[in-house]
C-alpha positions in Angstrom: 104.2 167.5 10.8 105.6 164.4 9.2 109.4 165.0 9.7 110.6 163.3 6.0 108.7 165.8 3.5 110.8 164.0 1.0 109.3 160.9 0.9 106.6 160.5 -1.9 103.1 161.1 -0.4 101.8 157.7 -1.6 104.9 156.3 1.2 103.2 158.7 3.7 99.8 157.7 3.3 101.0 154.0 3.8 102.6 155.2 7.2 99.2 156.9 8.3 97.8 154.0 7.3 99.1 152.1 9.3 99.3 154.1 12.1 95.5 153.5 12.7 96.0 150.1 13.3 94.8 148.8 16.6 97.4 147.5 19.3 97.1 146.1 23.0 96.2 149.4 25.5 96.7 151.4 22.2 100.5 151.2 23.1 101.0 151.5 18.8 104.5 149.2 19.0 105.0 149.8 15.2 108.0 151.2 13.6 107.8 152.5 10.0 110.8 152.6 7.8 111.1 153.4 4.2 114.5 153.2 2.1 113.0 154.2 -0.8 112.0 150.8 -2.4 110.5 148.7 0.8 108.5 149.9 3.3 109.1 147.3 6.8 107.4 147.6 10.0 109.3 146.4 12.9 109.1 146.4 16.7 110.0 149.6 18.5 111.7 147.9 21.5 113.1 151.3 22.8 110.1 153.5 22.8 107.8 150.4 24.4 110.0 147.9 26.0 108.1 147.1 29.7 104.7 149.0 28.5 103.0 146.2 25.9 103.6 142.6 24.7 106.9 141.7 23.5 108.0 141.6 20.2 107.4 137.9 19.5 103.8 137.8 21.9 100.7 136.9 20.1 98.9 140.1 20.6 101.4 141.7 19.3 101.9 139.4 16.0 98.3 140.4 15.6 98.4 144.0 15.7 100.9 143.7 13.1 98.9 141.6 11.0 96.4 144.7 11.1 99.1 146.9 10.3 100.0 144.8 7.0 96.2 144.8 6.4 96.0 148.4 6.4 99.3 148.8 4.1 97.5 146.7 1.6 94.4 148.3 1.6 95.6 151.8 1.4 98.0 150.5 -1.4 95.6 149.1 -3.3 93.2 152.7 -3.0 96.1 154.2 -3.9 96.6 151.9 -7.4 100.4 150.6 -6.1 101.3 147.4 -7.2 102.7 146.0 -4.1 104.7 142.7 -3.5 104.2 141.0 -0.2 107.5 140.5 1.0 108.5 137.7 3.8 109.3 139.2 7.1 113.3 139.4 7.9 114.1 136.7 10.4 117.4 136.0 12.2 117.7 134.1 15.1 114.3 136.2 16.6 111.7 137.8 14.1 113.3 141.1 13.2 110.2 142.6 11.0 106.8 141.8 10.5 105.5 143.5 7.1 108.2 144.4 3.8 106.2 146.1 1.4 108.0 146.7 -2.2 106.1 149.3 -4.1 106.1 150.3 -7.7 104.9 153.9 -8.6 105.0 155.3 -4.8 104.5 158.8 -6.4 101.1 158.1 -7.5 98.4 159.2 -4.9 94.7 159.2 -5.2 91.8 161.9 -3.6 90.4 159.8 -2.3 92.8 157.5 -0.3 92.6 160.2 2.6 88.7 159.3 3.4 89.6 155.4 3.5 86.9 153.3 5.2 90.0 152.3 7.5 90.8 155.6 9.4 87.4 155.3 10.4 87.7 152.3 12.2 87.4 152.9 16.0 86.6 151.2 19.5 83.0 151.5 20.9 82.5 150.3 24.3 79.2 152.1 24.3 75.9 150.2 24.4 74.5 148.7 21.4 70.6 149.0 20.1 69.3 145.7 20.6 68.8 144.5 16.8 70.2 142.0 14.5 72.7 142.6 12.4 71.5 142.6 8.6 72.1 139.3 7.3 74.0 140.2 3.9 76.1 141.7 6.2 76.5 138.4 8.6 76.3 136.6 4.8 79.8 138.6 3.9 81.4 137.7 7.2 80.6 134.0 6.5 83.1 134.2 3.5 85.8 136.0 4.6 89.1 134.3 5.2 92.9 134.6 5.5 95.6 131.9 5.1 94.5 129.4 7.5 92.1 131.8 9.5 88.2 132.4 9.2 85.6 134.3 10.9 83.1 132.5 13.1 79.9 134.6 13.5 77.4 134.4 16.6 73.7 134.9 16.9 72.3 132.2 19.1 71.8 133.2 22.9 72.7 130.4 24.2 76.5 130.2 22.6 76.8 134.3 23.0 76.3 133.2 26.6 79.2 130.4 26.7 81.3 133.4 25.4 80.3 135.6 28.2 81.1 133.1 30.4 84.3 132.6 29.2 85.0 136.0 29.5 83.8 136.1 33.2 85.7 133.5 34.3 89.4 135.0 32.2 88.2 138.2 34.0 88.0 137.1 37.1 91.8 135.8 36.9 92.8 138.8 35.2 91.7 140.6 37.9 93.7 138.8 40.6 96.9 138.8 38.8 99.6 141.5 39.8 101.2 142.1 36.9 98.1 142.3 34.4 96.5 144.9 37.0 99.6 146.8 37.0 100.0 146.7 33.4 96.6 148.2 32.8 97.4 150.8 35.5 100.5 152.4 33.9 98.7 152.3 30.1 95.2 154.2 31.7 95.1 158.2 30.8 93.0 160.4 33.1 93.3 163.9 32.0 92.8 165.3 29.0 96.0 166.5 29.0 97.6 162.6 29.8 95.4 161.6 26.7 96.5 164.1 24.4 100.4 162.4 24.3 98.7 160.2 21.8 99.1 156.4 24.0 97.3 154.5 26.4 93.6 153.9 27.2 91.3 157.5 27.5 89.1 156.6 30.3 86.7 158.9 28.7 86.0 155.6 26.2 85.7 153.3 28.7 81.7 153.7 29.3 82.1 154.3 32.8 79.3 155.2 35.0 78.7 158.2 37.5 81.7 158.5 39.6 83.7 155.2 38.4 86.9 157.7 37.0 87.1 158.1 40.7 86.9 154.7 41.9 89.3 153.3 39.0 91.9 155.7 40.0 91.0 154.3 43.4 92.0 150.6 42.4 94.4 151.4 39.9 97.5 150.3 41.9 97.4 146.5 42.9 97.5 147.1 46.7 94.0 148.4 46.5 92.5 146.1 44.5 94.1 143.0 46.3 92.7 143.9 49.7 89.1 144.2 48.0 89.7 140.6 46.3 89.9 139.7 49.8 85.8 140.1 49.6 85.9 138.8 46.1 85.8 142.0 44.1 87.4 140.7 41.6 84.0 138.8 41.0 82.1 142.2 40.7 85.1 143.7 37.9 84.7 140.2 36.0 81.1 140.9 35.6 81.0 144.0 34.6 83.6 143.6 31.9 81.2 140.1 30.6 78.0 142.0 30.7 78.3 144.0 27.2 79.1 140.3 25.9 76.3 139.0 27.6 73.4 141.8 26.4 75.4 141.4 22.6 72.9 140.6 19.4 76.4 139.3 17.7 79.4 138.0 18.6 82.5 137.5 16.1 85.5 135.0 16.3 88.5 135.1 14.3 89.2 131.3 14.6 92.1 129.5 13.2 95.4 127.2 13.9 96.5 126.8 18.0 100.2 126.3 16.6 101.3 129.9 17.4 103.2 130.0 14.1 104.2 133.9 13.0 102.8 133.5 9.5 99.2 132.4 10.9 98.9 134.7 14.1 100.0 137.7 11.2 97.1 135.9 9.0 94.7 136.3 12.4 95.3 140.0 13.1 94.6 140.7 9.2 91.3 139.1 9.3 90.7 141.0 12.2 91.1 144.0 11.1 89.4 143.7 7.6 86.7 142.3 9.6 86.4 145.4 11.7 87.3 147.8 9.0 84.7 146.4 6.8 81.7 146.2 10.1 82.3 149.9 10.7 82.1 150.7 7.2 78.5 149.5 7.3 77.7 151.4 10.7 78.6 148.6 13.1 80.4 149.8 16.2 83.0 146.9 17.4 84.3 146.5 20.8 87.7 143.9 20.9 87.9 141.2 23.6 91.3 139.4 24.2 91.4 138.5 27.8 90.3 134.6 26.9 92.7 134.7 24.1 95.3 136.2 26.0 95.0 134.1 29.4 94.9 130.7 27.2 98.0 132.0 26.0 99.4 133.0 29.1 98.6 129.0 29.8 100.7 128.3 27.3 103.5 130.5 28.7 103.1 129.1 32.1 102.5 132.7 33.6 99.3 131.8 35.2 99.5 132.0 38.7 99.3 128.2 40.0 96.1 129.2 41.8 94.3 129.9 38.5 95.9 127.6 36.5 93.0 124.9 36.3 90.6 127.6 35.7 92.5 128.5 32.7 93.0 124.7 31.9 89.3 124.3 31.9 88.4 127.3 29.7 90.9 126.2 27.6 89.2 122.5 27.2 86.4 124.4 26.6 87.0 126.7 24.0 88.3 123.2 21.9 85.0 121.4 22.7 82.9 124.4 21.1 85.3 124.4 18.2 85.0 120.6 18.0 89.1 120.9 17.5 91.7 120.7 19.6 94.5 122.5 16.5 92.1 125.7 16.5 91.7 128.4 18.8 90.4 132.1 19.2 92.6 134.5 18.2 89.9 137.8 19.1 86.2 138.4 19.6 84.4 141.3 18.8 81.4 142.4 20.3 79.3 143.4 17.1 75.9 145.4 17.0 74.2 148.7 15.8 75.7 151.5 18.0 73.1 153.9 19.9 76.2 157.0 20.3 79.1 157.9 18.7 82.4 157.2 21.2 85.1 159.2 21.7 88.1 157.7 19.9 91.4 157.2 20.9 94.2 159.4 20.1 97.4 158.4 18.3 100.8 159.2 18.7 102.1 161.9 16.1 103.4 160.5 13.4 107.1 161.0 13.5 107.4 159.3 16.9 106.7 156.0 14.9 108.3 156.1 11.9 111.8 157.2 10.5 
């Protein structure tokens, strides 16, 4: 049960909507504060410190560009009038989203069936048909700040991104600490998946008996003897292939510079755009690893072995672009679902918000 009954149900609608926001490993950073006139979202550096990206990481800044999506949205089903306020900065960013509200006693039916708690992960297989084109039409025109969506449909270019995602893969797959990052966010059991955080294996499309084997390589000793045969290459493919068999793939493209106000801007987009696909039956299944390896370029954590790899993908990711100030923030792997997954649980409510 939420643990503030005393705050106006409009204020805890906003917190559930954001709550369904999507985040890195589902590791939900958010923190949700209300003083009775603003409602901020900040970083919740005790509860996740060592499990996610940092505070200041560009996954991160994206996933709270979703969660200021979703505070919009719900405000404007719910017939607020809210202002937009800049985050609080000090010497680091100290919140990403201030939302001033007037009215936050109203409330509306039919806020509670919002197109955005429906909004889910499917790593499933797709039927293989187009997407409607008014649908693809919509996508064309939406925007945010200096963001925009770039849709897919030729062969051909869905196959440079699969390619792209092989190759990130393939480092991913050889670097210690990204292994063991996944390793401590995977959830096994029912039981581990009912605390609300981490990746439910059960929506991972896994075949016949690979629970068992990624339990097997889940610690980094394992898997680094097998990369001794090159089993990373085997991992990188099978994470590409759902790319690669894709009818759609979607970009949201905009500025390289890393600025807060632009990578918030990004993680919007994003999640209107997914919001808005599922609402029309699409399933969606996020893909950050080029993204996130180009910006682990950037950070100089590549390991020096990979490094020109990354350098290369990088190179090319500005060629197709045709610009060397833009860059991928996420794709999504877009098509008409054949089942319904199993969706990921969230923590409850009171753990993220105060």
């Amino acid at each position: 049960m939420f643990p503030r009954p005393e705050y106006p149900p409009a204020v805890q609608l906003l917190f559930e909507a954001g709550h369904h926001s999507p985040s890195a490993d589902n590791s939900q950073p958010w923190r949700f504060q209300w003083d009775g006139i603003v409602l901020t979202v900040t970083y919740d550096s005790e509860r996740v410190r060592g499990r996610t990206f940092g505070p200041d990481e560009h996954a991160t800044l994206l996933t709270m560009g979703a969660v200021r999506e979703n505070l919009l949205q719900m405000a404007g089903c719910l017939g607020l009038d809210p202002t937009l306020l800049p985050p609080e900065t000090g010497s680091k960013l100290s919140s990403y989203a201030r939302v001033k509200l007037e009215y936050p006693e109203k409330t509306s039916a039919n806020a509670e069936h919002h197109p955005l708690f429906r909004r889910h992960t499917n790593r499933l297989s797709y039927a293989p048909s187009p997407i409607a084109a008014d649908i693809i039409e919509a996508l064309g025109t939406m925007r945010q700040g200096n963001c925009s969506v770039l849709t897919l449909t030729d062969p051909e270019r869905i196959h440079t991104i699969a390619r792209w995602v092989h190759v990130a893969s393939e480092v991913r797959f050889q670097t210690e600490e990204l292994h063991e990052f996944l390793g401590r966010s995977l959830r096994f059991s029912e039981t581990e998946a009912n605390d609300g955080d981490g990746l439910d294996v059960r929506t991972l499309n896994l075949p016949v008996g690979g629970k068992a084997f990624l339990r097997l390589i889940k610690n980094w000793p394992t898997l680094n003897f097998l990369n001794r045969f090159r089993f990373y290459r085997v991992l990188a493919a099978i994470e590409a292939r759902p790319v690669l068999n894709s009818m759609t793939v979607i970009g949201v493209v905009g500025p390289s510079t890393n600025k807060t106000n632009d990578l918030l801007d990004a993680g919007a987009l994003m999640e209107r755009v997914w919001i808005y696909l599922n609402s029309r039956q699409i399933a969606v299944q996020p893909f950050y690893v080029v993204t996130d390896q180009i910006e682990r370029l950037k950070s100089r954590k590549v390991p020096d072995l990979h490094s020109s790899q990354i350098e290369n993908l990088r190179a090319e990711v500005r060629e197709f672009l045709n610009s060397a100030e833009t860059t991928i923030h996420m794709l999504l792997r877009a098509g008409y679902p054949r089942k319904v997954p199993i969706r990921s649980m969230r923590l409850p409510l009171e753990t993220v918000s105060e």
